[in-house]
N, CA, C, O and CB atoms as a CASP TS submission, in Angstrom:
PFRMAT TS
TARGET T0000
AUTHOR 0000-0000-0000
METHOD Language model
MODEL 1
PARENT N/A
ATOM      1  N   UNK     1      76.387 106.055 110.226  1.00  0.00           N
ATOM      2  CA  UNK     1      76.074 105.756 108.842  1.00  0.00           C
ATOM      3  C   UNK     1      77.379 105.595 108.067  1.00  0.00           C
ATOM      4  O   UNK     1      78.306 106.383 108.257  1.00  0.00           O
ATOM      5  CB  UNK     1      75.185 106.865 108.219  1.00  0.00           C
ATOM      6  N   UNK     2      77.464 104.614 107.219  1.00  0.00           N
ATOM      7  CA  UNK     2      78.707 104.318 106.449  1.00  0.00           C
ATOM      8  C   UNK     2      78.413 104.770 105.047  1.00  0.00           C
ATOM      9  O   UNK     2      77.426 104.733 104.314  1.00  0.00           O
ATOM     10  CB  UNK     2      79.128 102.758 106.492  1.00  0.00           C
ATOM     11  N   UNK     3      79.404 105.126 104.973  1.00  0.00           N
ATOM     12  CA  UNK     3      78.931 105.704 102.862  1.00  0.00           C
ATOM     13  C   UNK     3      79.967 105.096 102.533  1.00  0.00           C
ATOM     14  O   UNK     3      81.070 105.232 103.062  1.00  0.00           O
ATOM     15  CB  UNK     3      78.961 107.726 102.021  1.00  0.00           C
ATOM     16  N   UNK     4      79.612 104.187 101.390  1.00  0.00           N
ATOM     17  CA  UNK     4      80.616 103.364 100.621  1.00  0.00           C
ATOM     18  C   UNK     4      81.067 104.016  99.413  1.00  0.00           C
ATOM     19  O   UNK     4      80.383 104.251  98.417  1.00  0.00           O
ATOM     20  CB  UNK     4      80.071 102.040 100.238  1.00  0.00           C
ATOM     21  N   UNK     5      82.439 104.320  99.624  1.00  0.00           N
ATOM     22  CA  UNK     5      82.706 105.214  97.917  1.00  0.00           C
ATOM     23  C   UNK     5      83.846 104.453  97.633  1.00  0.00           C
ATOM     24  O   UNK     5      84.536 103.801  98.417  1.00  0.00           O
ATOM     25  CB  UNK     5      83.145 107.222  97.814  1.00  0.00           C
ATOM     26  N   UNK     6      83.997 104.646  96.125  1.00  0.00           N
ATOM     27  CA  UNK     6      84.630 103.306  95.358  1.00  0.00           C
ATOM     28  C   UNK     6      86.179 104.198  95.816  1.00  0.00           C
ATOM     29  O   UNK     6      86.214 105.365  96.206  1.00  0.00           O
ATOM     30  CB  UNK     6      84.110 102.926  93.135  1.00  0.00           C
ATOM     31  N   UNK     7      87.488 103.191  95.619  1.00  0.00           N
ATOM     32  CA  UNK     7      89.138 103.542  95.383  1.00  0.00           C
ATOM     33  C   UNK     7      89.155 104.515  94.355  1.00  0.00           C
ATOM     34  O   UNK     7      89.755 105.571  94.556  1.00  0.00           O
ATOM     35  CB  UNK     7      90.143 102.229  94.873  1.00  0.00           C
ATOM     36  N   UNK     8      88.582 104.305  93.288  1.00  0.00           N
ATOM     37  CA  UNK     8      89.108 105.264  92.215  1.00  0.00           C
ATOM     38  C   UNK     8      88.240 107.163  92.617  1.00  0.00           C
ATOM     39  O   UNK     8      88.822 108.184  92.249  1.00  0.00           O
ATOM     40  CB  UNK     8      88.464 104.362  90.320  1.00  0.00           C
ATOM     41  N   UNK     9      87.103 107.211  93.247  1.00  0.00           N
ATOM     42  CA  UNK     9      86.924 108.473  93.423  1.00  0.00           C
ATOM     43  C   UNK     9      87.721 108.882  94.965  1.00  0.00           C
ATOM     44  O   UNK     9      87.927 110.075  95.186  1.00  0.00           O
ATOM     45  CB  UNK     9      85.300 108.726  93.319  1.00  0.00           C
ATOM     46  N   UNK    10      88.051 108.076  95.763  1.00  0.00           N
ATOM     47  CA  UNK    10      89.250 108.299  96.887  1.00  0.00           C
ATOM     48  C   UNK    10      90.606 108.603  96.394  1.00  0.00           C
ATOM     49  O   UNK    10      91.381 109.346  96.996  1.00  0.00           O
ATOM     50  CB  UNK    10      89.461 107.028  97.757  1.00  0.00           C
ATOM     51  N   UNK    11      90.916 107.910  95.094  1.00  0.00           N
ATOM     52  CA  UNK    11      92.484 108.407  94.854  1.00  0.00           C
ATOM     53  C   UNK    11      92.307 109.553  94.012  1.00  0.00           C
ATOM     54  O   UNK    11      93.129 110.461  93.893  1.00  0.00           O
ATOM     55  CB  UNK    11      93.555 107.276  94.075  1.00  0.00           C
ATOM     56  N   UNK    12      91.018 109.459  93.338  1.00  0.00           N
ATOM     57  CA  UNK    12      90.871 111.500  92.897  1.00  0.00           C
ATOM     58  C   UNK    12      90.586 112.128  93.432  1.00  0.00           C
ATOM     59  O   UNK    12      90.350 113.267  93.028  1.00  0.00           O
ATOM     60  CB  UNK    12      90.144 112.201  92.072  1.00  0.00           C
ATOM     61  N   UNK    13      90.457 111.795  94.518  1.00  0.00           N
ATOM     62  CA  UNK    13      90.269 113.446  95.619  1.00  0.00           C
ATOM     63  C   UNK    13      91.507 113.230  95.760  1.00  0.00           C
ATOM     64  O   UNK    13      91.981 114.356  95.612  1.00  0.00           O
ATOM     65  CB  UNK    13      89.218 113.690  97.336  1.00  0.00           C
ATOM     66  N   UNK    14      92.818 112.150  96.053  1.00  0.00           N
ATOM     67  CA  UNK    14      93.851 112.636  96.916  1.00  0.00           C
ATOM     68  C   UNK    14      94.400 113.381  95.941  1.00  0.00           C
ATOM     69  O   UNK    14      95.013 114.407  96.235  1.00  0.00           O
ATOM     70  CB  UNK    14      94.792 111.645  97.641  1.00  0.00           C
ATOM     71  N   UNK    15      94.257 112.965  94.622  1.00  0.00           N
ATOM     72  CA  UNK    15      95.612 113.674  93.421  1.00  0.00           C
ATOM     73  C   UNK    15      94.709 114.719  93.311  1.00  0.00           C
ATOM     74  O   UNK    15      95.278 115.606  92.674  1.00  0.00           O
ATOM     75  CB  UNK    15      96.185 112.792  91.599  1.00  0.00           C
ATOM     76  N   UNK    16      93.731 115.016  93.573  1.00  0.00           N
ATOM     77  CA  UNK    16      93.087 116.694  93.750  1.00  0.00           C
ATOM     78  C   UNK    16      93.648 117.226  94.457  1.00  0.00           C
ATOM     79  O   UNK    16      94.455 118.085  94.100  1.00  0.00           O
ATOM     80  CB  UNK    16      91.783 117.036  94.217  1.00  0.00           C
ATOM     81  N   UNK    17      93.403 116.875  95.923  1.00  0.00           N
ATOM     82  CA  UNK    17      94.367 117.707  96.754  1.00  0.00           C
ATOM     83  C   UNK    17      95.640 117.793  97.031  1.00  0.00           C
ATOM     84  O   UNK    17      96.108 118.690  97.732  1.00  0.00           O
ATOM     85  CB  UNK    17      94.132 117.674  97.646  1.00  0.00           C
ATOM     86  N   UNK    18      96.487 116.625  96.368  1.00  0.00           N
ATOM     87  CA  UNK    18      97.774 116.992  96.324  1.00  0.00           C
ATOM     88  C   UNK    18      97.920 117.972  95.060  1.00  0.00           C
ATOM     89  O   UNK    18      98.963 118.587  95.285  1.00  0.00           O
ATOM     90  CB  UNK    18      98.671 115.726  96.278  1.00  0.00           C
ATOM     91  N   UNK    19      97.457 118.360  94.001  1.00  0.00           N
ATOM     92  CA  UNK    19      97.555 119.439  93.432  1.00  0.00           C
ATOM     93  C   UNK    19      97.004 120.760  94.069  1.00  0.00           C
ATOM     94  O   UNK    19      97.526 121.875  94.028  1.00  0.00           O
ATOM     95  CB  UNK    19      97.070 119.191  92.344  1.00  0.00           C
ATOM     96  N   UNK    20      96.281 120.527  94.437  1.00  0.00           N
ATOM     97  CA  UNK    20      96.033 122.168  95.005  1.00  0.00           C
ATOM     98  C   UNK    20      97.140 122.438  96.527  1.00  0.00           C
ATOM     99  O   UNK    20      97.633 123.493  96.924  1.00  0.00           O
ATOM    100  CB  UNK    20      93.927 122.370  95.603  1.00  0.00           C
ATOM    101  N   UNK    21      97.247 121.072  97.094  1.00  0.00           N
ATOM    102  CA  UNK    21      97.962 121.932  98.130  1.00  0.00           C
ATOM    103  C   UNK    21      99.605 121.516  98.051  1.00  0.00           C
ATOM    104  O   UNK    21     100.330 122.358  98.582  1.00  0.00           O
ATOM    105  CB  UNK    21      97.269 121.621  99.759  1.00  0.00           C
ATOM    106  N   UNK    22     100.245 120.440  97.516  1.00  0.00           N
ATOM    107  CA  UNK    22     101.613 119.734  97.434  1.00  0.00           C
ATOM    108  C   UNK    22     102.172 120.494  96.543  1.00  0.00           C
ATOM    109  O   UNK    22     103.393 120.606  96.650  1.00  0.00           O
ATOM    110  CB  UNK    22     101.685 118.239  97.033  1.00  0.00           C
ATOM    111  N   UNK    23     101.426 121.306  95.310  1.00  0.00           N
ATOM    112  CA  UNK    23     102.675 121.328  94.237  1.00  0.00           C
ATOM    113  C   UNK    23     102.707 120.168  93.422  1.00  0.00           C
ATOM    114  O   UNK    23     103.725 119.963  92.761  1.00  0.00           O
ATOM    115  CB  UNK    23     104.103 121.393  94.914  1.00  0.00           C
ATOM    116  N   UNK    24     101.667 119.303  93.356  1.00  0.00           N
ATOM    117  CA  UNK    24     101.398 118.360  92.525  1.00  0.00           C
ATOM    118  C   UNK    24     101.129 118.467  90.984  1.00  0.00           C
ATOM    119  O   UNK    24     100.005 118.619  90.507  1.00  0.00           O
ATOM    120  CB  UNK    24     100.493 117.878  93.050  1.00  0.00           C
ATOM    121  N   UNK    25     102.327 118.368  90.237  1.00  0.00           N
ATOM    122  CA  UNK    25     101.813 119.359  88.606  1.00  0.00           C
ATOM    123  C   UNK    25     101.249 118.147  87.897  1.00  0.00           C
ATOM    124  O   UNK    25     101.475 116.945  88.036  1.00  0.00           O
ATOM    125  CB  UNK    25     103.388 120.253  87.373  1.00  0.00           C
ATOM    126  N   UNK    26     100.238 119.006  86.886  1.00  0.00           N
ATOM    127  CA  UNK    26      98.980 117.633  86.235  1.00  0.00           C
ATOM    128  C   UNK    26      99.912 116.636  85.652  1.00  0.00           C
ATOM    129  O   UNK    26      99.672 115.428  85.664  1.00  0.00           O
ATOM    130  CB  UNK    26      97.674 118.172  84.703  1.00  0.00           C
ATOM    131  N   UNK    27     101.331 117.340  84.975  1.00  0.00           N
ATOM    132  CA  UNK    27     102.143 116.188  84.225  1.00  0.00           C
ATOM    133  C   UNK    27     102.248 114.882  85.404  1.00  0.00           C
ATOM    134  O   UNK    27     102.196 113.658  85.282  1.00  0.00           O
ATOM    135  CB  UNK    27     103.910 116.843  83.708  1.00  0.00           C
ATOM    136  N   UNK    28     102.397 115.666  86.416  1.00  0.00           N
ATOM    137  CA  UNK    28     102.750 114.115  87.437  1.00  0.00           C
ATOM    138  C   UNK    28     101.863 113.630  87.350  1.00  0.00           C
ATOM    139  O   UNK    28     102.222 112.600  86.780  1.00  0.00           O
ATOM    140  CB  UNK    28     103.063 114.005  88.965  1.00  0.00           C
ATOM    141  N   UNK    29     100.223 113.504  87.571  1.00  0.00           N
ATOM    142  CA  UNK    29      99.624 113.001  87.462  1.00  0.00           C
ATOM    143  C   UNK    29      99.000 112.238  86.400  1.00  0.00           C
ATOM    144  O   UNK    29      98.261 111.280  86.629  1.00  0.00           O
ATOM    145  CB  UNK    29      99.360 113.460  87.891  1.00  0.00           C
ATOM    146  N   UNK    30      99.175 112.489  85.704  1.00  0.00           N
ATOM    147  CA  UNK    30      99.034 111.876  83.982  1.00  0.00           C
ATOM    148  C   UNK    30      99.839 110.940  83.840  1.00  0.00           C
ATOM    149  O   UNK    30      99.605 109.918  83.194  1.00  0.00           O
ATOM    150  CB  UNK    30      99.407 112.852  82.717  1.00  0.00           C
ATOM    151  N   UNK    31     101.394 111.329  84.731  1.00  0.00           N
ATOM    152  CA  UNK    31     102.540 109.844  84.579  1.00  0.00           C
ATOM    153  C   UNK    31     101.626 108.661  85.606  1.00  0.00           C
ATOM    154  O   UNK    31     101.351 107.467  85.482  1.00  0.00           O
ATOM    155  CB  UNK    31     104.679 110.244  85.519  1.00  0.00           C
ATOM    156  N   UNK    32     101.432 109.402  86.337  1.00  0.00           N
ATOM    157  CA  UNK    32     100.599 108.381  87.801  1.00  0.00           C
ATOM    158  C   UNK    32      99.534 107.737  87.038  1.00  0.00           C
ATOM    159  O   UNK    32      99.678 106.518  86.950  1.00  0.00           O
ATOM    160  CB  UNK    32      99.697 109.428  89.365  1.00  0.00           C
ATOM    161  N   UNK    33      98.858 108.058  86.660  1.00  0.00           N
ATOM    162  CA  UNK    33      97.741 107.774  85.527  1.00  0.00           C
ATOM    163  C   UNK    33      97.982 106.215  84.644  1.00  0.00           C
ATOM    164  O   UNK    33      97.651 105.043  84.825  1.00  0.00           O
ATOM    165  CB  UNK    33      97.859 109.190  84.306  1.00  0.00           C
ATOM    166  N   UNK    34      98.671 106.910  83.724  1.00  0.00           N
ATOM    167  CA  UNK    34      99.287 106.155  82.879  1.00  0.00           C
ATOM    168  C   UNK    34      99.843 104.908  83.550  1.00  0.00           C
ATOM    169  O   UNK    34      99.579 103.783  83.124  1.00  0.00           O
ATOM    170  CB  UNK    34     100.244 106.916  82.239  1.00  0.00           C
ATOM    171  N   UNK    35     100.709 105.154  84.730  1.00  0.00           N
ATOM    172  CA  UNK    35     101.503 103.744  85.329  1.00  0.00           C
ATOM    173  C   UNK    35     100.288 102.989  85.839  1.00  0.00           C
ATOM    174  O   UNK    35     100.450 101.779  85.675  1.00  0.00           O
ATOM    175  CB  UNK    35     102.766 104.011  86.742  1.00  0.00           C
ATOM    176  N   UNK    36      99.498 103.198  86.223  1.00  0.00           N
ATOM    177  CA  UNK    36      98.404 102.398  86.970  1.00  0.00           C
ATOM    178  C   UNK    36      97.714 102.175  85.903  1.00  0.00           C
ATOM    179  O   UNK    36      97.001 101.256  86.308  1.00  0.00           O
ATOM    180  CB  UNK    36      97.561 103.045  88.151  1.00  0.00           C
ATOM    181  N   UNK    37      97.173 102.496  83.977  1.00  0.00           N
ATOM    182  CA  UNK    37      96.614 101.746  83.691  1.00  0.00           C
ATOM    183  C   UNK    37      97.913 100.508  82.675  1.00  0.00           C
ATOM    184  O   UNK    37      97.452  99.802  81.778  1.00  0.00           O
ATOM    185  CB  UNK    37      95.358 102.536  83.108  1.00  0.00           C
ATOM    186  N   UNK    38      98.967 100.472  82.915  1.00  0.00           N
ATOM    187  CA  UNK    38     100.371  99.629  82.150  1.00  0.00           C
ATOM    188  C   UNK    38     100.337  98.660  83.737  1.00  0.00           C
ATOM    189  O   UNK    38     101.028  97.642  83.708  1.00  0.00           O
ATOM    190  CB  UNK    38     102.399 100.956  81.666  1.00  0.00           C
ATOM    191  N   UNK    39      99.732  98.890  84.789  1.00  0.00           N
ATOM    192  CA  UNK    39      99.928  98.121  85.627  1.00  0.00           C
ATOM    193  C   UNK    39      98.742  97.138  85.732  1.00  0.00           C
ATOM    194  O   UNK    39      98.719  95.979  86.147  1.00  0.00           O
ATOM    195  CB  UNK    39     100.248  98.808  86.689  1.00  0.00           C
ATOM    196  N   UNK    40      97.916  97.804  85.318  1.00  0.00           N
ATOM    197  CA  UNK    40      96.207  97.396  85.348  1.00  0.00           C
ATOM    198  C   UNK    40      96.240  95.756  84.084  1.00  0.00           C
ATOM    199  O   UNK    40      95.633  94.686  84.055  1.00  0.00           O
ATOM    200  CB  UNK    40      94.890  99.309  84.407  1.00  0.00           C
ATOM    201  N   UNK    41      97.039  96.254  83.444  1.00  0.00           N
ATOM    202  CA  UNK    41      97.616  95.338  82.011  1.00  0.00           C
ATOM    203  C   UNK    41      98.589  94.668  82.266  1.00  0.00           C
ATOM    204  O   UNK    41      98.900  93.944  81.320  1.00  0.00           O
ATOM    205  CB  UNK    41      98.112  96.078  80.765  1.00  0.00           C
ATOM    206  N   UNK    42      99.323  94.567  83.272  1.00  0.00           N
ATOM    207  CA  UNK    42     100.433  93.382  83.507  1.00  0.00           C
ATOM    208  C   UNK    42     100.282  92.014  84.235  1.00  0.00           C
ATOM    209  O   UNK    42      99.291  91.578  84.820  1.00  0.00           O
ATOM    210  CB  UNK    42     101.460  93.940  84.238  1.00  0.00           C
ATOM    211  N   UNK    43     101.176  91.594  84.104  1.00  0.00           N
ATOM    212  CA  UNK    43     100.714  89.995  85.165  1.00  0.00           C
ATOM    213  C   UNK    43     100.767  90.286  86.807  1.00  0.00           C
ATOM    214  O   UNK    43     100.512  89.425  87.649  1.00  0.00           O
ATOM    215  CB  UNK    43     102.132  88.454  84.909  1.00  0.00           C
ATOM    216  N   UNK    44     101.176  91.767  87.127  1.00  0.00           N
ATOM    217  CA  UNK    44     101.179  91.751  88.389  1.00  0.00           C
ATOM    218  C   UNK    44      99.677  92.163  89.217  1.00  0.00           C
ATOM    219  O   UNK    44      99.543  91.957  90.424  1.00  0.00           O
ATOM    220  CB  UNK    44     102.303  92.624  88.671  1.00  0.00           C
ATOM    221  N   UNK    45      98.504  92.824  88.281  1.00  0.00           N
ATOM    222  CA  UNK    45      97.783  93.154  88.243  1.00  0.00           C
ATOM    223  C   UNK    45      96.804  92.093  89.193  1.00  0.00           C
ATOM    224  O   UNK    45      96.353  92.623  90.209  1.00  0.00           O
ATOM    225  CB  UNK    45      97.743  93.495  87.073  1.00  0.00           C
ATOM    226  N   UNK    46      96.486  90.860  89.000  1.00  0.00           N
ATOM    227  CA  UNK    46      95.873  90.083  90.335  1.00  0.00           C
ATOM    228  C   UNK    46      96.432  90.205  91.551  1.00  0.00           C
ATOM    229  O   UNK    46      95.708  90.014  92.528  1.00  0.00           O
ATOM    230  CB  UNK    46      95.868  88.706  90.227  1.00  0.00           C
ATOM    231  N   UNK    47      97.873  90.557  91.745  1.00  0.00           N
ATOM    232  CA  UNK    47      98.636  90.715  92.768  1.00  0.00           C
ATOM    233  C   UNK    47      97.998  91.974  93.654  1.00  0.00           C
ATOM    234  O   UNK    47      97.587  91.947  94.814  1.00  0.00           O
ATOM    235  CB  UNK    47     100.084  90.899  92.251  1.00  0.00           C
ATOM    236  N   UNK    48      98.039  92.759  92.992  1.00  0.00           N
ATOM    237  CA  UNK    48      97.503  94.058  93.255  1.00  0.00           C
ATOM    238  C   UNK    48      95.599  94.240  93.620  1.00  0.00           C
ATOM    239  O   UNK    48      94.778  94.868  94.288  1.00  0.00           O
ATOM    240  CB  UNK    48      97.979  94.875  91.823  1.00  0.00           C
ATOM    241  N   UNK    49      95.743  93.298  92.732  1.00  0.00           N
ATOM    242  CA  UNK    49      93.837  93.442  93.270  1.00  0.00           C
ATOM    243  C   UNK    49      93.172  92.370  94.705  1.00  0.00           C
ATOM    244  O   UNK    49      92.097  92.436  95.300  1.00  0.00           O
ATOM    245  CB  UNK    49      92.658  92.717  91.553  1.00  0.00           C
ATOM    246  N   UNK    50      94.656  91.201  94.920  1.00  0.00           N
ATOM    247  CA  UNK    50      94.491  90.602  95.799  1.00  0.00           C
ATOM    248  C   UNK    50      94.827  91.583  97.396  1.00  0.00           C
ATOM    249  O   UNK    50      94.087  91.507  98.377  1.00  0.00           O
ATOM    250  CB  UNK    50      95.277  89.406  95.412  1.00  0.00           C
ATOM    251  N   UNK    51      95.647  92.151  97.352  1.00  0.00           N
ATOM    252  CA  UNK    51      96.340  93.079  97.882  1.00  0.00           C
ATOM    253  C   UNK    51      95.252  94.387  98.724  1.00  0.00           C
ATOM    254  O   UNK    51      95.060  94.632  99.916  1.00  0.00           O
ATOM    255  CB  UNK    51      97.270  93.574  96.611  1.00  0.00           C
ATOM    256  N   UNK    52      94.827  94.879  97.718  1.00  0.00           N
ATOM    257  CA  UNK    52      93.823  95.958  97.846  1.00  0.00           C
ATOM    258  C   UNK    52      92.612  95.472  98.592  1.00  0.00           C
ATOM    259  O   UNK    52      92.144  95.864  99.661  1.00  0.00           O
ATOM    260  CB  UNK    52      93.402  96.487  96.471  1.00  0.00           C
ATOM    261  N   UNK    53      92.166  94.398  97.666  1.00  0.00           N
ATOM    262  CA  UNK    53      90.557  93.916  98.755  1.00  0.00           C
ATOM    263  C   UNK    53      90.760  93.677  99.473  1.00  0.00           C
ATOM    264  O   UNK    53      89.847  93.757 100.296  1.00  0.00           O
ATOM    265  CB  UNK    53      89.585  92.970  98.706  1.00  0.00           C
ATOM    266  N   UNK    54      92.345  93.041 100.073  1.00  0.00           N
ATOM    267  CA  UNK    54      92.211  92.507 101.802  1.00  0.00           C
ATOM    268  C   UNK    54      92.623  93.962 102.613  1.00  0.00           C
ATOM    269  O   UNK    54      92.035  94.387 103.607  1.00  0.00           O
ATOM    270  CB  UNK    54      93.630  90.939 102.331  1.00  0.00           C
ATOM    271  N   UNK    55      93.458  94.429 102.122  1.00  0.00           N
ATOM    272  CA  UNK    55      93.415  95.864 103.054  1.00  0.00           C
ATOM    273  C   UNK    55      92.466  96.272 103.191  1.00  0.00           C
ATOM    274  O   UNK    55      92.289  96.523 104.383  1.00  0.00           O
ATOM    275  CB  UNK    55      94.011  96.969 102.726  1.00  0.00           C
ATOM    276  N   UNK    56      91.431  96.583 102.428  1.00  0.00           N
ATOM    277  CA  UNK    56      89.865  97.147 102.106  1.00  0.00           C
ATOM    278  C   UNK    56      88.672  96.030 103.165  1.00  0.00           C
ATOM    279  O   UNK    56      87.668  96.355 103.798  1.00  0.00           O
ATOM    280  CB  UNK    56      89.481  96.882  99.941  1.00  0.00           C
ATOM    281  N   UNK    57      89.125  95.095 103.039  1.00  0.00           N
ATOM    282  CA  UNK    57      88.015  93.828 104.042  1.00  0.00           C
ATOM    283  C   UNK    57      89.061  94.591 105.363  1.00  0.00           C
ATOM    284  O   UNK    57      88.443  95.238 106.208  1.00  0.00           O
ATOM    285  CB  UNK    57      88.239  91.231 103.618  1.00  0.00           C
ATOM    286  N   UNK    58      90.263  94.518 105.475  1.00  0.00           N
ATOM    287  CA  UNK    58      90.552  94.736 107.045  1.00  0.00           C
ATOM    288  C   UNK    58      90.167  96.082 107.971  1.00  0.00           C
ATOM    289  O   UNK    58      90.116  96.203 109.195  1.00  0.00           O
ATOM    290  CB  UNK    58      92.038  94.640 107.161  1.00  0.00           C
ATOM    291  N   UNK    59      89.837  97.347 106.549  1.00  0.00           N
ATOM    292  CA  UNK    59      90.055  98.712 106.912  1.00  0.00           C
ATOM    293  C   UNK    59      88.236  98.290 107.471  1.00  0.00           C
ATOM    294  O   UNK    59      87.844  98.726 108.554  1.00  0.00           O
ATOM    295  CB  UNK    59      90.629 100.172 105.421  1.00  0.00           C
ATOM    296  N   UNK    60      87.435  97.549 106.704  1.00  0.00           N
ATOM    297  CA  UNK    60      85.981  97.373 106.917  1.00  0.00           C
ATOM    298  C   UNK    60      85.795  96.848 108.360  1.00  0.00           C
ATOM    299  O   UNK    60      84.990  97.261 109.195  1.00  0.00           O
ATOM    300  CB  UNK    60      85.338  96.357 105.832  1.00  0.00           C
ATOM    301  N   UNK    61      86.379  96.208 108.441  1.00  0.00           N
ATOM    302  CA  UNK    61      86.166  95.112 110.010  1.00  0.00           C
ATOM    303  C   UNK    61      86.429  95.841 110.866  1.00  0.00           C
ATOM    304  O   UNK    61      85.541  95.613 111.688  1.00  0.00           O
ATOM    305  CB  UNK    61      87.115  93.747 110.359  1.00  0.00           C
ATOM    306  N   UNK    62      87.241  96.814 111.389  1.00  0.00           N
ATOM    307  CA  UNK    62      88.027  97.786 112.060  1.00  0.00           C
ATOM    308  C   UNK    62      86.563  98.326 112.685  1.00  0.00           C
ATOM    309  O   UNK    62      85.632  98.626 111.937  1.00  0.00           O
ATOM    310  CB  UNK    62      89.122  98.905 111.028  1.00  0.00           C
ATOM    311  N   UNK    63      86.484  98.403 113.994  1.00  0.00           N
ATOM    312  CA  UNK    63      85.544  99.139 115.049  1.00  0.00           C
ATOM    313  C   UNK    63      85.881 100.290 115.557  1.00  0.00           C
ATOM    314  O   UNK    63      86.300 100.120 116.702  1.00  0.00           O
ATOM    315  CB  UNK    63      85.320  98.450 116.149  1.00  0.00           C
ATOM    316  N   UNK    64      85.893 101.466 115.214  1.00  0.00           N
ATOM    317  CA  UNK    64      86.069 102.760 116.074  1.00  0.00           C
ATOM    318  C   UNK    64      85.205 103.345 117.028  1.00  0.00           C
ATOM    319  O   UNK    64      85.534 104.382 117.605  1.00  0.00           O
ATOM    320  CB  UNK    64      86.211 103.709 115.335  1.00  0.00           C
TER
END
């Protein structure tokens, strides 16, 4: 069975658990935050979304 869960609740579990177990302080994450939505708003932003879905179509195709 495959459960499809979106990027954005996958990268909040990771900055969850890199705070509880890295030493990850919330300020870092709030900078992390912040850069991804000034990135979300730039011209590089299709770059990035072109980027992501094909890693995401390749991680899908992948047979284990």
């Amino acid at each position: 069975m495959v459960l499809p869960i979106s990027a954005a609740v996958l990268l909040l579990i990771i900055v969850v658990v890199l705070m509880r177990r890295s030493g990850l302080k919330g300020w870092h994450a709030f900078a992390c935050t912040l850069l991804g939505f000034y990135l979300a708003s730039s011209s590089i932003a299709p770059s990035i979304k072109t980027v992501t879905t094909s890693v995401a179509g390749m991680l899908t195709g992948l047979k284990l």
